[in-house]
PDBQT receptor file of N, H, CA, C and O in Angstrom, charges set to zero:
ATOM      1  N   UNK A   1       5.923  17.065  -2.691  1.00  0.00    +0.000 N 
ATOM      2  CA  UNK A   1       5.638  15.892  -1.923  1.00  0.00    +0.000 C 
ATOM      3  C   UNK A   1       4.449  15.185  -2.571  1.00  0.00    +0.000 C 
ATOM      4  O   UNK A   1       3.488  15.843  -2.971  1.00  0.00    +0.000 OA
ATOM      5  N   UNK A   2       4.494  13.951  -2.672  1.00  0.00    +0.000 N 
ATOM      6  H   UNK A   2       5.274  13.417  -2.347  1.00  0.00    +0.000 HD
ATOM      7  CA  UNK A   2       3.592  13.247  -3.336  1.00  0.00    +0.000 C 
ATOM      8  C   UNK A   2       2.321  12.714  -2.426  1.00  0.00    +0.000 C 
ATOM      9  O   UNK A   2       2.597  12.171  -1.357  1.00  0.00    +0.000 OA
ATOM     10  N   UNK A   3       1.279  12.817  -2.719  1.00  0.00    +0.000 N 
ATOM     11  H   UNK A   3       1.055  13.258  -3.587  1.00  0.00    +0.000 HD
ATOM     12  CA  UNK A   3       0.053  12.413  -1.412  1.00  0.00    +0.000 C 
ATOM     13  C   UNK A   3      -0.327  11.542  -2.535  1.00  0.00    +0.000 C 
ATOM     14  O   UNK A   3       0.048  11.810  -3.677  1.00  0.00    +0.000 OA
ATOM     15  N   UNK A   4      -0.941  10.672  -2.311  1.00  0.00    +0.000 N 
ATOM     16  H   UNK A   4      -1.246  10.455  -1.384  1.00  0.00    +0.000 HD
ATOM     17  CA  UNK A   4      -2.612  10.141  -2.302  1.00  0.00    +0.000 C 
ATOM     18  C   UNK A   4      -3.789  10.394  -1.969  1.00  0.00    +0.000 C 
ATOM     19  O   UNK A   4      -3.995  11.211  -1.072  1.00  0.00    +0.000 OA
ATOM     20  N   UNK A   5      -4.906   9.704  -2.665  1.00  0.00    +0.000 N 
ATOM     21  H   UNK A   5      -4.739   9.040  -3.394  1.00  0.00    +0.000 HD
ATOM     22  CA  UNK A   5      -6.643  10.175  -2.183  1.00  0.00    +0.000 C 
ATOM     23  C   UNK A   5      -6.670   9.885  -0.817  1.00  0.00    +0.000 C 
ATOM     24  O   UNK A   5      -5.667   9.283  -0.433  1.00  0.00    +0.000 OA
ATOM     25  N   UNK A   6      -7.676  10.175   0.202  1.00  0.00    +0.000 N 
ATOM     26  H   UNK A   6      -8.491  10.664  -0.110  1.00  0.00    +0.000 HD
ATOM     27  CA  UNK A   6      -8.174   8.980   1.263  1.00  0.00    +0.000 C 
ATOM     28  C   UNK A   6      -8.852   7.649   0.558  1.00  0.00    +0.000 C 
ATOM     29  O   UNK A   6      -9.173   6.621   1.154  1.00  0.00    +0.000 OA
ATOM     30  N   UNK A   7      -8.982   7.894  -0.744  1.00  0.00    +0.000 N 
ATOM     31  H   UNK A   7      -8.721   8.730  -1.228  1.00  0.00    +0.000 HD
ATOM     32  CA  UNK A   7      -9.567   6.329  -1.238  1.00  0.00    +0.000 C 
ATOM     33  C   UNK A   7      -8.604   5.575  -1.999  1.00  0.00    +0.000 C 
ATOM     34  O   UNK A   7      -9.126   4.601  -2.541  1.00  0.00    +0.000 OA
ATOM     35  N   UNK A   8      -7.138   5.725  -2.261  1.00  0.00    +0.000 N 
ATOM     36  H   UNK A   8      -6.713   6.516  -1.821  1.00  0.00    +0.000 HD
ATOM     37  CA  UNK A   8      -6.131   5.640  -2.793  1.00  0.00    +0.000 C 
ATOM     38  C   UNK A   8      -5.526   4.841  -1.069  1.00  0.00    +0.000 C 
ATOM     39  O   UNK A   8      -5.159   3.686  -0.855  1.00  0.00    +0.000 OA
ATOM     40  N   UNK A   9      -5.588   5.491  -0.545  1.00  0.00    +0.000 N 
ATOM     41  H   UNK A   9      -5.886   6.430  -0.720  1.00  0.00    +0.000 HD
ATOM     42  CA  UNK A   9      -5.110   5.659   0.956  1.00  0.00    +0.000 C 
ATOM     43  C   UNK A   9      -5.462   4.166   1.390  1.00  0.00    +0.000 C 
ATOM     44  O   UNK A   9      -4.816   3.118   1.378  1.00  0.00    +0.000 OA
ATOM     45  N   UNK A  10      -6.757   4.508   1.778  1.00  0.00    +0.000 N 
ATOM     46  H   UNK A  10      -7.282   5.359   1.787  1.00  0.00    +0.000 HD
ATOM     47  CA  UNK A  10      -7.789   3.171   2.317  1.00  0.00    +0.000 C 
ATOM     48  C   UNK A  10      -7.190   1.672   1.941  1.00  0.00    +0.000 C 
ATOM     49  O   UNK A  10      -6.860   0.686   2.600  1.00  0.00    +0.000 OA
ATOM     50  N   UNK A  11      -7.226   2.024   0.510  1.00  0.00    +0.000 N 
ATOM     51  H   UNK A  11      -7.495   2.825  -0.025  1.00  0.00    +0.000 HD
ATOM     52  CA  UNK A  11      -7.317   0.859  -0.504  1.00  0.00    +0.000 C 
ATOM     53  C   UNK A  11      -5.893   0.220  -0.135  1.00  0.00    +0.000 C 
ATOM     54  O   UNK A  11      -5.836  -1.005  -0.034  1.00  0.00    +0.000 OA
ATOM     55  N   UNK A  12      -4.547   1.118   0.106  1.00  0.00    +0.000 N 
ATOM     56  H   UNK A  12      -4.593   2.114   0.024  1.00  0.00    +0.000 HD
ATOM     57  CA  UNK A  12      -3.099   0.629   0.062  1.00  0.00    +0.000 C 
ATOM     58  C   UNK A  12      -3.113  -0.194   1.737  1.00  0.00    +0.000 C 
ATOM     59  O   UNK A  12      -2.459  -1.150   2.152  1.00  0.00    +0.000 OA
ATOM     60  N   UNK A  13      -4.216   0.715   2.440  1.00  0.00    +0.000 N 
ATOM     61  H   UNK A  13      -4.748   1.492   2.103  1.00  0.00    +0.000 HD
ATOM     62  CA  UNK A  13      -3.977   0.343   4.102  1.00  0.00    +0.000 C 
ATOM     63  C   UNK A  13      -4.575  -1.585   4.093  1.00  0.00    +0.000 C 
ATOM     64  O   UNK A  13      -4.004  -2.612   4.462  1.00  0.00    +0.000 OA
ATOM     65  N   UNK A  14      -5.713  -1.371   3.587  1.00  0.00    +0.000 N 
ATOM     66  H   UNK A  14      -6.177  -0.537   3.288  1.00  0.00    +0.000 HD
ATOM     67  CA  UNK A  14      -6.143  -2.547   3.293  1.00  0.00    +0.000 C 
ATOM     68  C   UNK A  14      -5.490  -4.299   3.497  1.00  0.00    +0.000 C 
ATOM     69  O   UNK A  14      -6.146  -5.282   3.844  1.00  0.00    +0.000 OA
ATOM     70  N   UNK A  15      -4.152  -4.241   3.179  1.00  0.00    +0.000 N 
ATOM     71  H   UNK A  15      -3.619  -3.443   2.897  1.00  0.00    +0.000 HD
ATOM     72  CA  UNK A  15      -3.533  -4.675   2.958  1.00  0.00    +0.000 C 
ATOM     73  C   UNK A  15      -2.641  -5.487   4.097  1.00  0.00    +0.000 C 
ATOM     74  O   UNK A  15      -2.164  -6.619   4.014  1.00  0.00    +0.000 OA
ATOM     75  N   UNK A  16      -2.554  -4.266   5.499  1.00  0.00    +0.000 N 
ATOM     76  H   UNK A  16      -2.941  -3.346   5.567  1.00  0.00    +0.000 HD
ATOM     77  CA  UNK A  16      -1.924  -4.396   6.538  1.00  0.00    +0.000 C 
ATOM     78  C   UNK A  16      -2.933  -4.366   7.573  1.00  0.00    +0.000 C 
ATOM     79  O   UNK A  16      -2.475  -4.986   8.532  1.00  0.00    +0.000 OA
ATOM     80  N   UNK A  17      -4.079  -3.940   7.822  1.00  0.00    +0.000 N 
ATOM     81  H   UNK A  17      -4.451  -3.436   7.042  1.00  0.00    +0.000 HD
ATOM     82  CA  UNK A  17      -5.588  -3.999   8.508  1.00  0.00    +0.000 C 
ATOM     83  C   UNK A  17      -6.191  -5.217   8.302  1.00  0.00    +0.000 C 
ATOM     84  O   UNK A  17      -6.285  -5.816   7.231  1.00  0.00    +0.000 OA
ATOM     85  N   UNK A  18      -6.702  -5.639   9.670  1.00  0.00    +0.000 N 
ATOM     86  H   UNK A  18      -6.625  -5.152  10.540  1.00  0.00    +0.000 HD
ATOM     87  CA  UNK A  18      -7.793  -6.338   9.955  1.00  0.00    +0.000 C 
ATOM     88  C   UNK A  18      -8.501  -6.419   8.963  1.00  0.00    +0.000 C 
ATOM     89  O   UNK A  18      -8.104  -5.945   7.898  1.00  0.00    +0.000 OA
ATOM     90  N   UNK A  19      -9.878  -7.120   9.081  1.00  0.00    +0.000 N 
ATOM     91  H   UNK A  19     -10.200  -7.506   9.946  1.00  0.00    +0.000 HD
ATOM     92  CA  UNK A  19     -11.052  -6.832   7.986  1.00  0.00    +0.000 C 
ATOM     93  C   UNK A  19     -11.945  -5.559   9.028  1.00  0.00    +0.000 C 
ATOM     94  O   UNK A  19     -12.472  -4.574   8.510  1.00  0.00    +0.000 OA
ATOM     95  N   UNK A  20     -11.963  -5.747  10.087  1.00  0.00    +0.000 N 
ATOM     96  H   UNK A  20     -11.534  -6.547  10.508  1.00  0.00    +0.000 HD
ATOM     97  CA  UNK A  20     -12.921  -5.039  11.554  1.00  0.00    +0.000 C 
ATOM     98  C   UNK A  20     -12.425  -3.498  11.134  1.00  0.00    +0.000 C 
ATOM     99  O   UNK A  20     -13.281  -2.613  11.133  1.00  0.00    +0.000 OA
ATOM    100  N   UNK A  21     -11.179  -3.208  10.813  1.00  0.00    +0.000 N 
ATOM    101  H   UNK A  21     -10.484  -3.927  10.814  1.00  0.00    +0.000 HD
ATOM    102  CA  UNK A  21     -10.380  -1.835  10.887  1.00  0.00    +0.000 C 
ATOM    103  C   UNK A  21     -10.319  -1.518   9.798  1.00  0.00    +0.000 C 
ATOM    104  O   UNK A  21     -10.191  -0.301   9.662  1.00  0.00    +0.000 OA
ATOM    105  N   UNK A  22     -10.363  -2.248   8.645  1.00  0.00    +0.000 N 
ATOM    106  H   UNK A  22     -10.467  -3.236   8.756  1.00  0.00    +0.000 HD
ATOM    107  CA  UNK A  22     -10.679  -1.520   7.434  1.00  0.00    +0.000 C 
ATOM    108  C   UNK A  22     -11.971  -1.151   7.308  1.00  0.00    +0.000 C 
ATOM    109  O   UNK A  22     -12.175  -0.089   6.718  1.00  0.00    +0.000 OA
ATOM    110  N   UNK A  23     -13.082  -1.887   7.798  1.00  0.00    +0.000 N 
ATOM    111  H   UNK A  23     -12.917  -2.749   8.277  1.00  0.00    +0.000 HD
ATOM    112  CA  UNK A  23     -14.004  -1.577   7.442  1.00  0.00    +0.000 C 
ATOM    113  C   UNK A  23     -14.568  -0.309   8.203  1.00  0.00    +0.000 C 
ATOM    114  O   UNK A  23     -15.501   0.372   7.778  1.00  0.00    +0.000 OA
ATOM    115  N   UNK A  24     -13.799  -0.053   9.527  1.00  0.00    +0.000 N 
ATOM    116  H   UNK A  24     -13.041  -0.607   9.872  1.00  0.00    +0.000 HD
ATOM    117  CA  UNK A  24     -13.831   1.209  10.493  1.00  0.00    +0.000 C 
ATOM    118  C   UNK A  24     -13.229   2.153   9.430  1.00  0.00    +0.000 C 
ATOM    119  O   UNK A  24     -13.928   3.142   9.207  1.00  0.00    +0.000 OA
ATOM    120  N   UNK A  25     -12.389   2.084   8.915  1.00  0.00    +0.000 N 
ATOM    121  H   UNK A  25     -11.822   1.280   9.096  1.00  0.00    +0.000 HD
ATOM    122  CA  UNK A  25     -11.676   3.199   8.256  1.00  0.00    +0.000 C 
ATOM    123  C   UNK A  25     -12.372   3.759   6.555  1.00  0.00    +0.000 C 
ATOM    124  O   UNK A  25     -12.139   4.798   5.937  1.00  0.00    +0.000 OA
ATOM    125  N   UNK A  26     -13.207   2.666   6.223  1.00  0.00    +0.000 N 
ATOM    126  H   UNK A  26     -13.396   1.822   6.725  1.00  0.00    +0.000 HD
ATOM    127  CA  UNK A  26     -13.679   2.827   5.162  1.00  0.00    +0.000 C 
ATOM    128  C   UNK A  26     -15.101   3.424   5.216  1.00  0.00    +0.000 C 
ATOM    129  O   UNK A  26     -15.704   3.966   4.290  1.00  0.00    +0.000 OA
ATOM    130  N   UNK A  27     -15.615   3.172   6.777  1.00  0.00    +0.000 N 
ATOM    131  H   UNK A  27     -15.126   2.732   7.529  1.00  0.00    +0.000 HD
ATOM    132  CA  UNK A  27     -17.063   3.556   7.254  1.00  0.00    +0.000 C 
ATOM    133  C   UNK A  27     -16.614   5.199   7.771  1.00  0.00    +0.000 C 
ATOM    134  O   UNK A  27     -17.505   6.009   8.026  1.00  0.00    +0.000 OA
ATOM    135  N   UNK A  28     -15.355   5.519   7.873  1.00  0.00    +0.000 N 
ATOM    136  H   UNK A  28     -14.631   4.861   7.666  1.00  0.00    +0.000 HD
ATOM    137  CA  UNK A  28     -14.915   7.261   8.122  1.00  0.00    +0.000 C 
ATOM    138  C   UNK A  28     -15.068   7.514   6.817  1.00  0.00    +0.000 C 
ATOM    139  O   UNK A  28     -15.953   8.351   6.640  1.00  0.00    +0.000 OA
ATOM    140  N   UNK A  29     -14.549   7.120   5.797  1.00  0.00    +0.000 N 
ATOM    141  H   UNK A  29     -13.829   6.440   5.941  1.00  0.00    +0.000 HD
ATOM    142  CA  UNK A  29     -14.218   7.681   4.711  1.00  0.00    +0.000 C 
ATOM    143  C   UNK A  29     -15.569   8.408   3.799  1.00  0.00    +0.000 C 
ATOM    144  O   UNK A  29     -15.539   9.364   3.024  1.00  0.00    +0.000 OA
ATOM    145  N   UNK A  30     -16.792   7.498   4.256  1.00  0.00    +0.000 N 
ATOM    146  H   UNK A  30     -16.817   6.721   4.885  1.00  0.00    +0.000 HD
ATOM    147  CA  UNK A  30     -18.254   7.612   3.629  1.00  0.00    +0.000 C 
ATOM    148  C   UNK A  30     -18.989   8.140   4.555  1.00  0.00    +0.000 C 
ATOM    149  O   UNK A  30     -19.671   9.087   4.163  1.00  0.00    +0.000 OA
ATOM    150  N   UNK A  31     -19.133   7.734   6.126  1.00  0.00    +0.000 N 
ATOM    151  H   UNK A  31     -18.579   6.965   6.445  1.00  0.00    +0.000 HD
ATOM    152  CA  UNK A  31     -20.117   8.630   7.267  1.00  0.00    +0.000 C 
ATOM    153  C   UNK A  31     -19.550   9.657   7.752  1.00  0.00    +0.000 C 
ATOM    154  O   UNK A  31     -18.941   9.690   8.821  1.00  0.00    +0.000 OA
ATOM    155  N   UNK A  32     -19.737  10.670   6.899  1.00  0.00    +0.000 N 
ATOM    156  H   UNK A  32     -20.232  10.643   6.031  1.00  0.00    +0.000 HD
ATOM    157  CA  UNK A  32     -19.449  11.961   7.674  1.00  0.00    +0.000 C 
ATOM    158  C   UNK A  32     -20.304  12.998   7.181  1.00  0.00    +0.000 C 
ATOM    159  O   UNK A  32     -20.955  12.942   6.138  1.00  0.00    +0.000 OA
ATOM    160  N   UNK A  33     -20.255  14.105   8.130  1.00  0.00    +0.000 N 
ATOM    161  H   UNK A  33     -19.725  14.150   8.977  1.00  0.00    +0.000 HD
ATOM    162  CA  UNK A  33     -21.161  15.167   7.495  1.00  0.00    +0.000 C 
ATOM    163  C   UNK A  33     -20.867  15.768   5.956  1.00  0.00    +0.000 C 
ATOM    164  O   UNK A  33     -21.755  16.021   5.143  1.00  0.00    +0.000 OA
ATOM    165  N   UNK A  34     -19.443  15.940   5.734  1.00  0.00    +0.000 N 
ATOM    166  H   UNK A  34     -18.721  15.734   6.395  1.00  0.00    +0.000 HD
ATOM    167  CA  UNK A  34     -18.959  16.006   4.490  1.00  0.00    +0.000 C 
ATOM    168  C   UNK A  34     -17.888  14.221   4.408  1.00  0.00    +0.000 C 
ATOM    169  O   UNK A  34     -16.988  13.627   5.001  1.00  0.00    +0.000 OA
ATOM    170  N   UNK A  35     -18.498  14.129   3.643  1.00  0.00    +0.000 N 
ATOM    171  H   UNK A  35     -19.229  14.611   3.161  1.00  0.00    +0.000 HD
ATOM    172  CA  UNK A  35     -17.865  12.612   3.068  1.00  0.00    +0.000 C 
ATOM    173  C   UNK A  35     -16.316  12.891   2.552  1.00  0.00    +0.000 C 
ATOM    174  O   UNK A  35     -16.052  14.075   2.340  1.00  0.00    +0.000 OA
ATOM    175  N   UNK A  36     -15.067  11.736   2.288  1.00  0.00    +0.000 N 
ATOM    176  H   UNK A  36     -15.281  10.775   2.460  1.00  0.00    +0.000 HD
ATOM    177  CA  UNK A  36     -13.919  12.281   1.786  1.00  0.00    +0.000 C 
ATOM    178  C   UNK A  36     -14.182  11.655   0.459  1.00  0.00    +0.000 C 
ATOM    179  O   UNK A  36     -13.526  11.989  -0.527  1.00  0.00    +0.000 OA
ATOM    180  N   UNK A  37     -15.463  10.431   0.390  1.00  0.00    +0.000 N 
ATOM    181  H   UNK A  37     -15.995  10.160   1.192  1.00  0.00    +0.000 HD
ATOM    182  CA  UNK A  37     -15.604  10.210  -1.097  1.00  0.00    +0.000 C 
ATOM    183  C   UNK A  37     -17.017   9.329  -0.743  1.00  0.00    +0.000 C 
ATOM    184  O   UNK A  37     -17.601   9.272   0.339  1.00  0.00    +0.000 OA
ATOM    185  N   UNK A  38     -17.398   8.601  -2.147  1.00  0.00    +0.000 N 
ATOM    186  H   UNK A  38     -16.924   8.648  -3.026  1.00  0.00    +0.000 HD
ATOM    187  CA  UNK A  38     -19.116   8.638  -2.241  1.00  0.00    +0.000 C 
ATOM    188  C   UNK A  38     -19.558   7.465  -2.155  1.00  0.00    +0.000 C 
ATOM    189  O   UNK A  38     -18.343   7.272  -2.186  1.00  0.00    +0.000 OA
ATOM    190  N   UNK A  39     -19.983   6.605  -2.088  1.00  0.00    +0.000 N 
ATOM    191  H   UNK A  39     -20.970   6.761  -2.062  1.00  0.00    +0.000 HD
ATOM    192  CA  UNK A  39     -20.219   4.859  -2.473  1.00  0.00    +0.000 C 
ATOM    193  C   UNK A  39     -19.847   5.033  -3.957  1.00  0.00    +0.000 C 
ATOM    194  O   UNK A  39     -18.890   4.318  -4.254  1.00  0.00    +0.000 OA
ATOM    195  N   UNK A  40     -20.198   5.580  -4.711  1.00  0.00    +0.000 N 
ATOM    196  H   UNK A  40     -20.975   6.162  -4.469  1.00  0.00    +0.000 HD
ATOM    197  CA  UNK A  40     -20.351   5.824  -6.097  1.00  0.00    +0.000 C 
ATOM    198  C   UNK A  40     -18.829   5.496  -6.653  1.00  0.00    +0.000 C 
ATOM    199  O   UNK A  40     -18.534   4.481  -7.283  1.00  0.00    +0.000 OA
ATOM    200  N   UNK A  41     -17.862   6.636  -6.267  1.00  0.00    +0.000 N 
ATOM    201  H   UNK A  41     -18.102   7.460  -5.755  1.00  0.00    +0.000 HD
ATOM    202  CA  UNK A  41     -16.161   6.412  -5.783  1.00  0.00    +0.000 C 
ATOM    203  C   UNK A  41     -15.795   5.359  -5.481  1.00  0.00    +0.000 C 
ATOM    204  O   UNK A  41     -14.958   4.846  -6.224  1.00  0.00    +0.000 OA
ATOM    205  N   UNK A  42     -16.180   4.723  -4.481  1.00  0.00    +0.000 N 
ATOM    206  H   UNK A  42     -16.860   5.139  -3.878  1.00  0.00    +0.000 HD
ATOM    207  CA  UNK A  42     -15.730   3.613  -3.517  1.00  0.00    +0.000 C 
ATOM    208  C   UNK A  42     -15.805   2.333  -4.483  1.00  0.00    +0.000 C 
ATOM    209  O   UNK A  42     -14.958   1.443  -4.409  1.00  0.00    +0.000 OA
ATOM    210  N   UNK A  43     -16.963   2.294  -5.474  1.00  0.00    +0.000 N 
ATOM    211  H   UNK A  43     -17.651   3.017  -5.535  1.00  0.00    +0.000 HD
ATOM    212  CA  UNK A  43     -17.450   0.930  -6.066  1.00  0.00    +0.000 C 
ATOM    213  C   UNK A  43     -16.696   1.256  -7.244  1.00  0.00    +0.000 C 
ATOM    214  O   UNK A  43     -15.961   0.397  -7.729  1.00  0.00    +0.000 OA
ATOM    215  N   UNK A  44     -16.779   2.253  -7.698  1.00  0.00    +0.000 N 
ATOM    216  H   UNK A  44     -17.377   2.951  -7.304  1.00  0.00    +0.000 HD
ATOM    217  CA  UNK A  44     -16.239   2.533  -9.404  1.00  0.00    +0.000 C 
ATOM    218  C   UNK A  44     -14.340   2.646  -9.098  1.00  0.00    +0.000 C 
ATOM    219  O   UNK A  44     -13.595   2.557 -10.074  1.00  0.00    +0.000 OA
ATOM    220  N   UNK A  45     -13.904   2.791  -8.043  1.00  0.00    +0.000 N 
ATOM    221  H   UNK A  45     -14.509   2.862  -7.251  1.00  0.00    +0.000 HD
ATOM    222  CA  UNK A  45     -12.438   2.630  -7.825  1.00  0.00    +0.000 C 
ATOM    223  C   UNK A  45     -12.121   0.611  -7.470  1.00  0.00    +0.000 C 
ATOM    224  O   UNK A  45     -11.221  -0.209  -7.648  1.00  0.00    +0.000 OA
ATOM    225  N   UNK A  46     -13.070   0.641  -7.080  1.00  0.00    +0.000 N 
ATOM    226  H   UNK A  46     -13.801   1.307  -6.935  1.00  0.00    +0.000 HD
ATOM    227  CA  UNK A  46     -13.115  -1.416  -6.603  1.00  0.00    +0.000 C 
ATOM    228  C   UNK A  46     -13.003  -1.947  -7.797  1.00  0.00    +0.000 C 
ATOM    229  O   UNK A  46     -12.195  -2.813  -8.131  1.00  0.00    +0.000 OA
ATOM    230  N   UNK A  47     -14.221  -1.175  -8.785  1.00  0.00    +0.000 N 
ATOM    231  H   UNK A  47     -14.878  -0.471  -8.514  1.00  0.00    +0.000 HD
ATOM    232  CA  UNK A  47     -14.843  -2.416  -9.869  1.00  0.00    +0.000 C 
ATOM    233  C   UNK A  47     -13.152  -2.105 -11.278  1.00  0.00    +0.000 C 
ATOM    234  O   UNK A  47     -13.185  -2.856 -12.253  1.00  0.00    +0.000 OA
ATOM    235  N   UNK A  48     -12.132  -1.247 -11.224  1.00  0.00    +0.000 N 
ATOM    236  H   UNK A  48     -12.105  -0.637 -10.432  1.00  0.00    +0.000 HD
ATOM    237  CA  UNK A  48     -11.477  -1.141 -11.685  1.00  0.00    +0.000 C 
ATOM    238  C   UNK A  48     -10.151  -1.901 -11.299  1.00  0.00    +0.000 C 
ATOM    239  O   UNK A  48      -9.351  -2.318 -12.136  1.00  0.00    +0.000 OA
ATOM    240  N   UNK A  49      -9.971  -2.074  -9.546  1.00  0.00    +0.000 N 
ATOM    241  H   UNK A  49     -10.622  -1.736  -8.865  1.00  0.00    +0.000 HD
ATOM    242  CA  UNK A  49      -9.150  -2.921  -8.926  1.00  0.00    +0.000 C 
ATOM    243  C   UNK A  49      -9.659  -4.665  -9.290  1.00  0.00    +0.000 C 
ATOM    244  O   UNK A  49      -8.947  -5.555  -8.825  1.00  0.00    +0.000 OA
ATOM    245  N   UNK A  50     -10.276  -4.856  -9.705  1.00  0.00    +0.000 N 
ATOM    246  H   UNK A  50     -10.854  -4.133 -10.082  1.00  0.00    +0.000 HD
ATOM    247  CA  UNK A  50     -10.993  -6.255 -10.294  1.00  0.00    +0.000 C 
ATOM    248  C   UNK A  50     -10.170  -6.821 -10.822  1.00  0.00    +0.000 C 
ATOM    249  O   UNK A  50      -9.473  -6.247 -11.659  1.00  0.00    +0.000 OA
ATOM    250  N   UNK A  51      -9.959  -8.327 -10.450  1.00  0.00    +0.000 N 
ATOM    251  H   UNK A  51     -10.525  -8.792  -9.770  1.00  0.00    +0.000 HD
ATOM    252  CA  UNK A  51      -8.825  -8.695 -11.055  1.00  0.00    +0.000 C 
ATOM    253  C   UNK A  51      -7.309  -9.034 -10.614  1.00  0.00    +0.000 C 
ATOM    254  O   UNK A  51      -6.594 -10.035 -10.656  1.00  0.00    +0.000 OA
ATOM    255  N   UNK A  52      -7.185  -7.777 -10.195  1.00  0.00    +0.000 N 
ATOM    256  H   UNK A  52      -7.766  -6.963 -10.161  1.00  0.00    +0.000 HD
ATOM    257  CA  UNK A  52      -5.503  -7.745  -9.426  1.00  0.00    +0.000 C 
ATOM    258  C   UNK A  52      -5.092  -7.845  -8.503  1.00  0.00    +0.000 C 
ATOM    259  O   UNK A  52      -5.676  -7.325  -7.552  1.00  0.00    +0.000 OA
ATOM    260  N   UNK A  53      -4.042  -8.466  -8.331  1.00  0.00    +0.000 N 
ATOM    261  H   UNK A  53      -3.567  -8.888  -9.104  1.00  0.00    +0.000 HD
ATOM    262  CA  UNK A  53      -3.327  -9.023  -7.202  1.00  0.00    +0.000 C 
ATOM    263  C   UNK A  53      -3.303  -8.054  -6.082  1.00  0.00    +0.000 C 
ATOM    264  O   UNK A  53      -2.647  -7.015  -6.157  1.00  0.00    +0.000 OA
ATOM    265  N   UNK A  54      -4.136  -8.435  -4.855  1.00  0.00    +0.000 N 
ATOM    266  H   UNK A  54      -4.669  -9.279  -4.794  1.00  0.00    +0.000 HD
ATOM    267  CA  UNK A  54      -3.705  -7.807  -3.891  1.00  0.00    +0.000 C 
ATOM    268  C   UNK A  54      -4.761  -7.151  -3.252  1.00  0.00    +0.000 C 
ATOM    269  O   UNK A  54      -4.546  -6.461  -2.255  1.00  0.00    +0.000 OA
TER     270      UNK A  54
């Protein structure tokens, strides 16, 4: 079975979400006691989406 990241995840939901609910879902993804990924992740997966449609 094929999965995705939660930051793979986020990024596809994006698409069909609010701006209010992505940004809820993207503020789970980073505030937690264990994080599912880092700002560090979050910006260096963005700054590669640069550019493209969607």
């Amino acid at each position: 079975m094929a999965c995705t990241s939660p930051l793979r995840t986020w990024f596809d939901l994006t698409g069909i979400l609010s701006l209010d609910e992505a940004v809820v879902a993207g503020d789970f993804l980073l505030r937690r006691r264990n994080p599912f990924i880092t700002i560090g992740e979050l910006n260096a997966y963005l700054d590669g989406k640069r550019g493209r449609p969607g």
